[in-house]
N, CA and C of each residue as an Amber inpcrd file, in Angstrom:
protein
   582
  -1.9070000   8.1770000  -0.4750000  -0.8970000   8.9370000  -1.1690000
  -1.4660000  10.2200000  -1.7610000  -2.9050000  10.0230000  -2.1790000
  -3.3970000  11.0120000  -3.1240000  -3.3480000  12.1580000  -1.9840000
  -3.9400000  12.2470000  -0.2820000  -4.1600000  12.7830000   0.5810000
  -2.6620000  13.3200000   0.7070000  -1.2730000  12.7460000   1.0360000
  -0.2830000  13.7920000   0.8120000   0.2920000  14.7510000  -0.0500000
  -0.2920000  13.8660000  -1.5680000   0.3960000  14.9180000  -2.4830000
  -0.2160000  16.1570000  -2.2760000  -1.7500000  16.0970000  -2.1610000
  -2.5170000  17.2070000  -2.6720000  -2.0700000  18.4060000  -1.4050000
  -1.9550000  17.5010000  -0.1210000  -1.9510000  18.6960000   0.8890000
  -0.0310000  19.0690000   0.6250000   0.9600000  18.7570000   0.4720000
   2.0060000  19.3130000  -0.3050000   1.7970000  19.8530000  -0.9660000
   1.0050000  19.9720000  -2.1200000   0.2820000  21.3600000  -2.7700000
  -0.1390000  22.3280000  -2.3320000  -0.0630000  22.2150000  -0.9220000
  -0.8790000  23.9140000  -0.5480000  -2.0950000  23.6680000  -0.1540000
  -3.0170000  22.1700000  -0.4950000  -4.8430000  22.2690000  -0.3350000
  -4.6270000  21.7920000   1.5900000  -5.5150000  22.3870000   1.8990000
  -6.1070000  21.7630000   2.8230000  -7.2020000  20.5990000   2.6520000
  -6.7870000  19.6950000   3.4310000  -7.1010000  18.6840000   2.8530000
  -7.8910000  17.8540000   4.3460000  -9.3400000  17.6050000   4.3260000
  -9.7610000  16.7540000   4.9950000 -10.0950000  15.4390000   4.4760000
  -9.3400000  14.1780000   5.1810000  -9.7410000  13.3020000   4.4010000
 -10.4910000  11.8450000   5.2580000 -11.4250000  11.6950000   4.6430000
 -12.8850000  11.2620000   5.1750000 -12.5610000   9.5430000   5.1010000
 -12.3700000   8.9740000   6.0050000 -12.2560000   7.2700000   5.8920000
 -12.7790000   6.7930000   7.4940000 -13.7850000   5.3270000   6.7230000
 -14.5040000   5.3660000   7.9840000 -13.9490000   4.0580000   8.1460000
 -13.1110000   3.5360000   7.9390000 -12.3650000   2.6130000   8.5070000
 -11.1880000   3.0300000   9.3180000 -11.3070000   2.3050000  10.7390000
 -10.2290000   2.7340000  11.7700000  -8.3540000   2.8310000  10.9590000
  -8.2140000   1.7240000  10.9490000  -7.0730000   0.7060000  10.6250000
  -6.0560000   1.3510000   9.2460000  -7.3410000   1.9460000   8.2420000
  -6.7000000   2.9160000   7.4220000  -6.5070000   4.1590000   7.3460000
  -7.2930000   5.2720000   8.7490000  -7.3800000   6.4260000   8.9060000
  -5.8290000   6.0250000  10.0490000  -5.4910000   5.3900000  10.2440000
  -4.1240000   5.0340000  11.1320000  -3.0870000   5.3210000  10.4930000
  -3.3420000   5.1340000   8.8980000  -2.3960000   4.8910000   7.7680000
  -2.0330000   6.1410000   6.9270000  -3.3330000   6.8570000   7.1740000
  -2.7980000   8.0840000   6.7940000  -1.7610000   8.6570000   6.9470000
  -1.0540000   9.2700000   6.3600000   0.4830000   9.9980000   6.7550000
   0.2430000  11.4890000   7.6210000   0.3160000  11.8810000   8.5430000
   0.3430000  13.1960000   9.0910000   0.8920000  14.3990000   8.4380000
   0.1010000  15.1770000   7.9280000   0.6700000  16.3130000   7.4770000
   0.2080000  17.5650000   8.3990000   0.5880000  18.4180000   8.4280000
   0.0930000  19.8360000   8.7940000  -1.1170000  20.6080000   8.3270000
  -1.2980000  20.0840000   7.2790000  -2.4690000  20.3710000   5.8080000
  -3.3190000  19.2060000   5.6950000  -3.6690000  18.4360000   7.1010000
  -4.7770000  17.2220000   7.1040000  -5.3070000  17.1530000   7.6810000
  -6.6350000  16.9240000   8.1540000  -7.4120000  16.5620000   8.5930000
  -8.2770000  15.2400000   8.8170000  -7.9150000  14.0750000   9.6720000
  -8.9340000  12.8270000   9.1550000  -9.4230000  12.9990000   9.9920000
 -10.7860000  12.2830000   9.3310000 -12.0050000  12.1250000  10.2770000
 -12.7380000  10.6280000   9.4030000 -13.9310000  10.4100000  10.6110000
 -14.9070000   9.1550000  10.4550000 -15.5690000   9.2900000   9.7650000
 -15.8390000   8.6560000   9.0150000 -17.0730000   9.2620000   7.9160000
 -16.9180000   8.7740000   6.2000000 -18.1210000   8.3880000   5.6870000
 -18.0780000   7.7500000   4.4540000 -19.0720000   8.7920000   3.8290000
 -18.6540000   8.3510000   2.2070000 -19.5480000   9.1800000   1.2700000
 -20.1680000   9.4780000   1.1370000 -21.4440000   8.5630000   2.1330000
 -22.7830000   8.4690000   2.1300000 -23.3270000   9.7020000   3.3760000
 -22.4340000  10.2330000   4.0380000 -22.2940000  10.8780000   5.4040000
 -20.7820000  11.5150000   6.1660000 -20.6130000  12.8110000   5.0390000
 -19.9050000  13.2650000   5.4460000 -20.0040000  14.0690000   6.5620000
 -18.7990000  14.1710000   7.1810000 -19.0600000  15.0590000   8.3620000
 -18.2720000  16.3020000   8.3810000 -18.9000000  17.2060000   7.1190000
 -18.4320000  18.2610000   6.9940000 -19.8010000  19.3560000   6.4000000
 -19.6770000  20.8820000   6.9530000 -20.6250000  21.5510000   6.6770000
 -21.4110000  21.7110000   5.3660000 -22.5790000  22.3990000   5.2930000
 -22.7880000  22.6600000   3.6980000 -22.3060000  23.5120000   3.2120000
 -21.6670000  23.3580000   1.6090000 -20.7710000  24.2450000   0.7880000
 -19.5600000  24.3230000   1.5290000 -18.7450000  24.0180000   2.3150000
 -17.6270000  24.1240000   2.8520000 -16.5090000  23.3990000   2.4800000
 -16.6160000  22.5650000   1.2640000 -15.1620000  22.5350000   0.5990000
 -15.6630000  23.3660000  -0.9200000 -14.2880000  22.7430000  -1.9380000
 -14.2820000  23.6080000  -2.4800000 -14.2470000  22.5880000  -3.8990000
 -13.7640000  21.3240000  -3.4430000 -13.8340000  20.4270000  -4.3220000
 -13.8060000  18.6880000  -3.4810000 -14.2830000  18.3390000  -3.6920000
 -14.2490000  16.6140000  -3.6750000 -13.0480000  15.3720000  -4.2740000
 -12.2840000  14.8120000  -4.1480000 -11.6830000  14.0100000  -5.0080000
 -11.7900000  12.4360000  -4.4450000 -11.7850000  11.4420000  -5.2800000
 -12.0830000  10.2760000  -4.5090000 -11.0860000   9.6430000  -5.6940000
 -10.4230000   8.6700000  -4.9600000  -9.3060000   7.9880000  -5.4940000
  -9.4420000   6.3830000  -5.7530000  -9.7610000   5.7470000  -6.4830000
  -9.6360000   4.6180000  -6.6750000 -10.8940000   3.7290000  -5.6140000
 -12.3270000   4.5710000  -5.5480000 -13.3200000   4.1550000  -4.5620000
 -14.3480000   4.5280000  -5.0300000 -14.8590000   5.0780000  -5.4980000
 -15.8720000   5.5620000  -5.9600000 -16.9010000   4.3050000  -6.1640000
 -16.3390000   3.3940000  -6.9070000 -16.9740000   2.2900000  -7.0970000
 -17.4920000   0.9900000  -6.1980000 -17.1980000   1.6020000  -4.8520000
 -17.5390000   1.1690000  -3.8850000 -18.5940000   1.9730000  -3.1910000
 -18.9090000   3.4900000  -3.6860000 -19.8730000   4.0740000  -3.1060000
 -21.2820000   3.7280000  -3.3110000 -22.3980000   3.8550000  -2.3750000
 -23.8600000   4.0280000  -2.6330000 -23.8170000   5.0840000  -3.8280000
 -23.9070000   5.1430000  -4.7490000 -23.4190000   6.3810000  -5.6310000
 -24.8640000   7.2970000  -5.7800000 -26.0980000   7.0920000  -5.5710000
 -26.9190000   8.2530000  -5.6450000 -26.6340000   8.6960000  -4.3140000
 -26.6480000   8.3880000  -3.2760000 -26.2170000   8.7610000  -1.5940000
 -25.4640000   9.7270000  -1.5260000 -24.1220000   9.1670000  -2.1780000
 -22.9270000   9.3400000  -2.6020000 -22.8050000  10.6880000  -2.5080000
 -23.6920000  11.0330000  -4.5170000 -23.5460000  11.8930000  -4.9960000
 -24.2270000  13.1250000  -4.5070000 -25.5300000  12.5650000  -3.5570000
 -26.0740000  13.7140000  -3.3170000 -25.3500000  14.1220000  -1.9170000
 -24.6250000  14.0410000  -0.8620000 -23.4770000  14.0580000   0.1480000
 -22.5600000  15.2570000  -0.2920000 -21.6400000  14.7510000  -1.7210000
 -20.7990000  15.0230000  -2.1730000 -21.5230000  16.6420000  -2.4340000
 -22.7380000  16.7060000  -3.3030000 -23.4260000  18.1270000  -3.9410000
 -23.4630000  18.5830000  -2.4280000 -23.5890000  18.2800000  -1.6300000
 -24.4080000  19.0550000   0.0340000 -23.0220000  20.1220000   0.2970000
 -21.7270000  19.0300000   0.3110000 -20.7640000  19.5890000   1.0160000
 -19.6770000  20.2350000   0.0300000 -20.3130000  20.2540000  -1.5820000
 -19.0890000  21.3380000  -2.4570000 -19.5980000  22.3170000  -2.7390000
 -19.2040000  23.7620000  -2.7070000 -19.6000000  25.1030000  -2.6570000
 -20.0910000  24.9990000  -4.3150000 -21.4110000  25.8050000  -4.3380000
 -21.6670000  25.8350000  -5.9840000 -20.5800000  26.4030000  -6.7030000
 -20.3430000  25.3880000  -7.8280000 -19.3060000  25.7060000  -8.8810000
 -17.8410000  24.8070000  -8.4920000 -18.2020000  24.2570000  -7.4180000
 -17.2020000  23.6240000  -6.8950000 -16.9510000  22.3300000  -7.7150000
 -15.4950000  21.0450000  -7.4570000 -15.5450000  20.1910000  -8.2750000
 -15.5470000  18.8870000  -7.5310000 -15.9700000  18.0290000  -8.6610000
 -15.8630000  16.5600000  -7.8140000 -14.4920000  15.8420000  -9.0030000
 -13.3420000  15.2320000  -8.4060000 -12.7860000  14.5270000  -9.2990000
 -12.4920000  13.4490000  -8.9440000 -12.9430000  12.6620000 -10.0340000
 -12.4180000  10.9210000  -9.7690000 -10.8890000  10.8400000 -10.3840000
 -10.1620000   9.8860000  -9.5790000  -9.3320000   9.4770000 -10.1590000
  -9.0960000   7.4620000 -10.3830000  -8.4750000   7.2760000 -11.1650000
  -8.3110000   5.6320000 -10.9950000  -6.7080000   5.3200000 -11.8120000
  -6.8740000   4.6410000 -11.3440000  -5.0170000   4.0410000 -11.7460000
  -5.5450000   2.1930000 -12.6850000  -5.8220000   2.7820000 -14.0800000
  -6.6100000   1.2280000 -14.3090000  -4.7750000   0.5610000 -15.0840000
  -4.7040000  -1.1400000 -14.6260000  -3.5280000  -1.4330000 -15.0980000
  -3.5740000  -1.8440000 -16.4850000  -2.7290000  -1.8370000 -16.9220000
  -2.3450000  -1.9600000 -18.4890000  -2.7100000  -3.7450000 -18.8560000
  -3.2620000  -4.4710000 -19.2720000  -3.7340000  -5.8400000 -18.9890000
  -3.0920000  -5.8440000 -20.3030000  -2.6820000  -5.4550000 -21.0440000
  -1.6130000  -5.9220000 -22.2640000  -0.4500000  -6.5620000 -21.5810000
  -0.0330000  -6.3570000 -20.2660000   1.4360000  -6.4420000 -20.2070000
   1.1550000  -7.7780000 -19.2860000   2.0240000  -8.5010000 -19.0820000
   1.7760000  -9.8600000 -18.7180000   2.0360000  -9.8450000 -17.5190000
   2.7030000  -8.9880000 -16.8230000   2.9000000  -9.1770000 -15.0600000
   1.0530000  -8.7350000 -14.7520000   0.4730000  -7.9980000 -15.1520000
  -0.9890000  -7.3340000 -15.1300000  -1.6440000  -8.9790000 -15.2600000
  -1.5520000  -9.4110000 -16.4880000  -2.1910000 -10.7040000 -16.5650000
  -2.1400000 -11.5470000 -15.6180000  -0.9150000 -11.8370000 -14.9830000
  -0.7250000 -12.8330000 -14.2120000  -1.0530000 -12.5920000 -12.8200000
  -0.9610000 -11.2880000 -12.6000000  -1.5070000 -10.5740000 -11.1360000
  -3.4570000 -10.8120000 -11.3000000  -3.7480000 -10.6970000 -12.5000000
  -5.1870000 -11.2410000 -12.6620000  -5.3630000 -12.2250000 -12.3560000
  -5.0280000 -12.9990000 -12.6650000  -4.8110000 -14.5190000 -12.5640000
  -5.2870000 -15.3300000 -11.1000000  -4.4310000 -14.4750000 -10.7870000
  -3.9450000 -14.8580000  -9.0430000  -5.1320000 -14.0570000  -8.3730000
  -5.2570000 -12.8020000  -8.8400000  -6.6260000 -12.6450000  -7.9510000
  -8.3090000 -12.9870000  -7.8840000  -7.9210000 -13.2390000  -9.6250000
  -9.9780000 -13.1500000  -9.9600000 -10.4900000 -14.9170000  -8.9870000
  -9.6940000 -16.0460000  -8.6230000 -10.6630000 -16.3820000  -7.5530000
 -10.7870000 -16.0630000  -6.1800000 -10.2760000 -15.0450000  -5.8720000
 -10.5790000 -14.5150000  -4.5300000 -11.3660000 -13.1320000  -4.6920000
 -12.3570000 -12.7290000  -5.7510000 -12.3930000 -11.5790000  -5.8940000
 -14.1370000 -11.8500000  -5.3450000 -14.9470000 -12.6830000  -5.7930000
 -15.8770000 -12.8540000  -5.6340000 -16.7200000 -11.8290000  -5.9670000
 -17.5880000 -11.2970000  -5.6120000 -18.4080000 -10.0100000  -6.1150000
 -18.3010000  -9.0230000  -5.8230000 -17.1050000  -8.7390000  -5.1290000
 -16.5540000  -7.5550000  -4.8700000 -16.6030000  -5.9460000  -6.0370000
 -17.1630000  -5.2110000  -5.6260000 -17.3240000  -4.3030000  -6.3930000
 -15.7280000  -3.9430000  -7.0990000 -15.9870000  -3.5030000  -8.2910000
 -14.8830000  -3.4600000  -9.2340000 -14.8960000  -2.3410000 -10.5000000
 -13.8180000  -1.0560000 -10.2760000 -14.0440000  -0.2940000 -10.8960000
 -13.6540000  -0.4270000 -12.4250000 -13.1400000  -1.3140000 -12.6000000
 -13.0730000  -1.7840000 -14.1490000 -13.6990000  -1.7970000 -14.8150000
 -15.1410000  -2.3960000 -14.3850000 -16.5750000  -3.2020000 -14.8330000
 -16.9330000  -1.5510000 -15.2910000 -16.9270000  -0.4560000 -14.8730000
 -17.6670000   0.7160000 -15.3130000 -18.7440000   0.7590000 -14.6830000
 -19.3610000  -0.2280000 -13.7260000 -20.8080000  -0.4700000 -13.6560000
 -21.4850000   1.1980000 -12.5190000 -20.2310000   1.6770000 -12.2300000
 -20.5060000   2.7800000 -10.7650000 -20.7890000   3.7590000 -12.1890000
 -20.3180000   4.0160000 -13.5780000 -20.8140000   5.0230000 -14.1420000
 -22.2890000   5.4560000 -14.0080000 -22.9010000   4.1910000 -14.1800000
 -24.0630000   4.4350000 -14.6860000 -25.3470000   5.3720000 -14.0130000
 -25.2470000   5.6500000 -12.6110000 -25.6580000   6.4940000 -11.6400000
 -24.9280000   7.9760000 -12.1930000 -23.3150000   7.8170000 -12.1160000
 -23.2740000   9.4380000 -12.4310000 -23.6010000   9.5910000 -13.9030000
 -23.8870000   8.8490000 -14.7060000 -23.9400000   9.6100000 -16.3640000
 -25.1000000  10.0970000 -16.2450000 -26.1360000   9.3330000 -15.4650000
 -27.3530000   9.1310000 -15.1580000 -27.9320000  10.4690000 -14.0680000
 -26.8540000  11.1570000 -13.6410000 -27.2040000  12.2900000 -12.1890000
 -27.2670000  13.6220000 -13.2150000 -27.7320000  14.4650000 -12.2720000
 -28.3450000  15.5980000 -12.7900000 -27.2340000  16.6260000 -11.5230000
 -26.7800000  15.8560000 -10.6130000 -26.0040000  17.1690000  -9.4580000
 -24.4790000  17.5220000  -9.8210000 -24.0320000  16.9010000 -11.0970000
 -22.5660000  17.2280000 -11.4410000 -22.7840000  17.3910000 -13.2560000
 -21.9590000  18.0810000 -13.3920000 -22.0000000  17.9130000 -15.1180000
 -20.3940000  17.5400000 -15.3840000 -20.1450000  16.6880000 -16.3110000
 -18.8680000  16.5700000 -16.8770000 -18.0420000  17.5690000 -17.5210000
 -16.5720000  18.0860000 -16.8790000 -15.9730000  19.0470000 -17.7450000
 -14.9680000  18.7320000 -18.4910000 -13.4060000  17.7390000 -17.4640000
 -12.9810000  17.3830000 -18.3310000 -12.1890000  15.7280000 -18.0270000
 -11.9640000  14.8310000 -18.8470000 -11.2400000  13.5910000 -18.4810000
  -9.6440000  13.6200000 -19.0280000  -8.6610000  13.3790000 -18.2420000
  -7.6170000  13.2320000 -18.5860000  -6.8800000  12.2520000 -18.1520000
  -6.2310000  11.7890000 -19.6180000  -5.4520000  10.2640000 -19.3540000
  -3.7740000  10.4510000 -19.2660000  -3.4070000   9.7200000 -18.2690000
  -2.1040000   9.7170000 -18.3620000  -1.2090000   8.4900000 -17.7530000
  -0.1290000   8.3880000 -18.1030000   0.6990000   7.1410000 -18.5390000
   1.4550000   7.0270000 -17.0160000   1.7310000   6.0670000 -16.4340000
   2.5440000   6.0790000 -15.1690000   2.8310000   4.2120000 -14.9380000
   3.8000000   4.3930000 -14.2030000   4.3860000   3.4830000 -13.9160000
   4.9240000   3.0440000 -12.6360000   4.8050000   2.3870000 -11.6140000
   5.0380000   1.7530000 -10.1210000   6.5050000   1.0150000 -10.1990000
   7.3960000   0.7500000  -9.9610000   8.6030000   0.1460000  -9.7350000
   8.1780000  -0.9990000  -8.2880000   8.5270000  -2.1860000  -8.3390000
   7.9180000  -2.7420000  -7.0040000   8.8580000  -4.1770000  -6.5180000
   9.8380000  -4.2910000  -5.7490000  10.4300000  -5.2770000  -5.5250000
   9.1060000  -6.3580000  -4.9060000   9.5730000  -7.6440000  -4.6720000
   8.6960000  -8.9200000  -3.9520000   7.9060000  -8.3020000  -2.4850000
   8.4200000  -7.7120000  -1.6580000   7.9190000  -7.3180000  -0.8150000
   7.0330000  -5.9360000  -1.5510000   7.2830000  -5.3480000  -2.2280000
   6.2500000  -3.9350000  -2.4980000   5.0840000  -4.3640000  -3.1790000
   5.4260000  -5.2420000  -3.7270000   4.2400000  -6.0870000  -4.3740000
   3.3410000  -7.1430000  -3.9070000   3.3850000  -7.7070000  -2.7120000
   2.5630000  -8.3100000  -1.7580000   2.2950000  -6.5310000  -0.4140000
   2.9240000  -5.8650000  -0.4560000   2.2830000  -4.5380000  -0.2180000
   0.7040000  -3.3310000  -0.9920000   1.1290000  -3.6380000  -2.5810000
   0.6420000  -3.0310000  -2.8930000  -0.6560000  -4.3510000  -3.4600000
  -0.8200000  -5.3550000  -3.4470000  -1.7010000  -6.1210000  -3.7250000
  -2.4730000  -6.9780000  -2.4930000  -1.8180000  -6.7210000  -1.3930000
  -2.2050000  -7.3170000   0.1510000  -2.9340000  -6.3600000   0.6440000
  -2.7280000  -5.4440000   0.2490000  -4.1130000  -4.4050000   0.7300000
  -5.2460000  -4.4630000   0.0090000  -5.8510000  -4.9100000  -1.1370000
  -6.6070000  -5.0060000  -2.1820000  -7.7940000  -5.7680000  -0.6920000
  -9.2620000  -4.9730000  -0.8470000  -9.9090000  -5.2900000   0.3200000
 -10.2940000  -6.7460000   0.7380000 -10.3130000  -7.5780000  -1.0350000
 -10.8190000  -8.8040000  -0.3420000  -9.6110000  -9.5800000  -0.4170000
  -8.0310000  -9.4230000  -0.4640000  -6.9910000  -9.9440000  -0.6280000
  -7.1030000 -10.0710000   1.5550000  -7.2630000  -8.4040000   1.8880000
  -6.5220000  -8.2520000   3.4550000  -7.8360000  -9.0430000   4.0390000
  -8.9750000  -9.1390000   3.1940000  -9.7140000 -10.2310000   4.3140000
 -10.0180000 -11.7460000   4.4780000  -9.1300000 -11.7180000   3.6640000
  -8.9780000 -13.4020000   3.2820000  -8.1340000 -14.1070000   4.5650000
  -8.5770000 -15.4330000   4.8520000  -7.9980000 -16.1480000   6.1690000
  -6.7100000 -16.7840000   5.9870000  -5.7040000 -16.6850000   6.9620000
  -4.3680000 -16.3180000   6.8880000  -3.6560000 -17.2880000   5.6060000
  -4.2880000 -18.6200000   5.7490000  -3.4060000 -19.5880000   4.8270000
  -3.4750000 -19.4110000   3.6040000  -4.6600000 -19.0700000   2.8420000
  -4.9870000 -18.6020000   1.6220000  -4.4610000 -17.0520000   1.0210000
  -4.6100000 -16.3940000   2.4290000  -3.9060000 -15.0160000   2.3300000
  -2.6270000 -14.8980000   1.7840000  -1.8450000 -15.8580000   2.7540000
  -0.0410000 -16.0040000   2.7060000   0.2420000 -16.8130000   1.3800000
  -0.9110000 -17.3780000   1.2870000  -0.3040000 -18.1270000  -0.3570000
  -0.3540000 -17.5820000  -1.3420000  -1.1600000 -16.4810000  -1.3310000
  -0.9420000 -15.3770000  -2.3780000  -0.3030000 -14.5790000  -2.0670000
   0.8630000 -14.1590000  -0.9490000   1.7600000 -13.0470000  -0.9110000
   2.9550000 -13.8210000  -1.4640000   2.9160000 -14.8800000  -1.1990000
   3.8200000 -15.8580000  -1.4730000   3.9660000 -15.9060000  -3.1010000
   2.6880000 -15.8980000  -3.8670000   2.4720000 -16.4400000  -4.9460000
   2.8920000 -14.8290000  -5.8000000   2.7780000 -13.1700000  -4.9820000
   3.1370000 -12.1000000  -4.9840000   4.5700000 -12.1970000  -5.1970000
   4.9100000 -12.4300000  -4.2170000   6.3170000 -12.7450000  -4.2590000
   7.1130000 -13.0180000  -4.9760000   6.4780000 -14.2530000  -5.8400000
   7.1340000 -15.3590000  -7.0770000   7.0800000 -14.2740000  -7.8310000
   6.3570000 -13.3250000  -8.0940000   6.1280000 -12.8570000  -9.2790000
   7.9120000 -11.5520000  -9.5990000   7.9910000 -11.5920000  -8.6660000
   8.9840000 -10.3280000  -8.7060000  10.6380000 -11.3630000  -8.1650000
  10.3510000 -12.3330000  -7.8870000  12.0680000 -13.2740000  -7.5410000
  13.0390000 -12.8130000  -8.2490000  13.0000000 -12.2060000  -9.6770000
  13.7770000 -12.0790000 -10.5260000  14.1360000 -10.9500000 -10.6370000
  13.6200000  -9.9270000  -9.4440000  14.4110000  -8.8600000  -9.1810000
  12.7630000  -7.8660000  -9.1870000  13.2490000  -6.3930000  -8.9180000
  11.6960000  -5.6590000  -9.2300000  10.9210000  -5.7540000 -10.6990000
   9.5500000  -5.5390000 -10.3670000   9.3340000  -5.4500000 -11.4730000
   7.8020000  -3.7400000 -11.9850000   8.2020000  -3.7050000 -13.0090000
   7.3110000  -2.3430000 -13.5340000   5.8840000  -2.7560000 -14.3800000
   5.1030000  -2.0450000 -13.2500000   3.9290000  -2.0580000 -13.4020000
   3.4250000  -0.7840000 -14.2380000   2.6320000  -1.1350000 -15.4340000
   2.5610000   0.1690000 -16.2950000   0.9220000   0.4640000 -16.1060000
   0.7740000   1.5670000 -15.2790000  -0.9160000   1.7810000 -15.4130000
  -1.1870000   3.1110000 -16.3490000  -2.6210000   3.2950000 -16.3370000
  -3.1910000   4.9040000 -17.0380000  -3.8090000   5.1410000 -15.9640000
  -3.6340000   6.4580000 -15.6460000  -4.6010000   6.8880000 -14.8950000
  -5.1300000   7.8430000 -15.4660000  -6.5790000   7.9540000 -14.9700000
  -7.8140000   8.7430000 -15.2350000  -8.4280000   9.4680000 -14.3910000
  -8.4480000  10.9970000 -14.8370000  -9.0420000  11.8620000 -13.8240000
  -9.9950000  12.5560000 -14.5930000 -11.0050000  12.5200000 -13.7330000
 -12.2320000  12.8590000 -14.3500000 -12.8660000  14.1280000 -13.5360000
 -12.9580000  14.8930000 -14.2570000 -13.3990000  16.5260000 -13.4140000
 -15.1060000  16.7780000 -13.8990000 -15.4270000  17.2520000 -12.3040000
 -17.3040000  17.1400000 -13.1950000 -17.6370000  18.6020000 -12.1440000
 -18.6520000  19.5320000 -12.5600000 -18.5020000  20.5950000 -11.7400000
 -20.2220000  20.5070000 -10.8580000 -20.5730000  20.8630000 -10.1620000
 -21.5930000  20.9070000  -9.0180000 -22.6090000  21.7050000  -9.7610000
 -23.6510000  21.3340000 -10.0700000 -24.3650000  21.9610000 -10.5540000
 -25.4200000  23.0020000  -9.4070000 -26.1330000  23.8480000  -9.4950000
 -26.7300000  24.5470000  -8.7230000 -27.9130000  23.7240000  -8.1900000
């Protein structure tokens, strides 16, 4: 989604996924570009974008790899921004969607934990400029919600019976009609140092 809004904005937008199945998923715009390729090995020139943004992954990156990839291919002065959509765990559909996932989560990297900070607080190739929080909300009938939680990586690799019992168990959660998911999201702007 982040890849259409931005290129509806006007950016040209190449966007880098080295999984087949989800570079499929991309939406076609006029203002896109996908290609093969992970954080660790982009396949784009040096200094030839203008900024970086990574959406709800970061915490899955080799993050010194990562970061030094990311410095190769943003023009000095250029930006890197994280974004994350963390859910509101006050609200009890959040709780109960916890619930249902933390035994299938296993050690799956997890941007909650904070644990991916500790490389960038720790890097010397970006400096922090600015973080901004803001309030949003998902609307999601039974089916949008075994959509938007059936993709979760170790949900889609789970074997079919265990899989379906949690779309199922997705499902239950919303019987009573849609329901609103309240997240914050966080965007974090850091600029390329020389």
């Amino acid at each position: 989604m982040l890849t259409t809004a931005l290129a509806a904005h006007g950016f040209e937008v190449v966007a880098v996924e080295p999984v087949a199945a989800m570079r499929a998923r991309i939406a076609e715009h006029e203002r896109v570009r996908i290609v093969d390729g992970t954080a660790e090995a982009i396949p784009a020139a040096d200094a030839s974008a203008d900024g970086v943004t990574v959406a709800q992954a970061f915490h899955w990156f080799d993050a010194p790899r990562a970061l030094a990839e990311i410095h190769r291919v943003v023009r000095p002065d250029g930006v890197l921004a994280l974004l994350w959509n963390r859910r509101r765990m006050e609200d009890q559909i959040h709780r109960r969607i916890h619930e249902l996932l933390a035994p299938h989560r296993g050690d799956v990297p997890t941007y909650a934990s904070d644990d991916w900070r500790t490389e960038l607080d720790a890097g010397t190739l970006f400096e922090p400029v600015a973080v901004e929080r803001f309030d949003n909300v998902q609307r999601l009938d039974a089916e949008g919600l075994v959509d938007r939680f059936g993709s979760t990586s170790f949900v889609a690799a789970l074997d079919e019976v265990p899989r379906s019992a949690l779309h199922d168990a997705f499902r239950a959660l919303a019987a009573g009609g849609p329901v609103t998911l309240r997240y914050r999201t966080e965007v974090e702007i850091l600029r390329r140092r020389a």
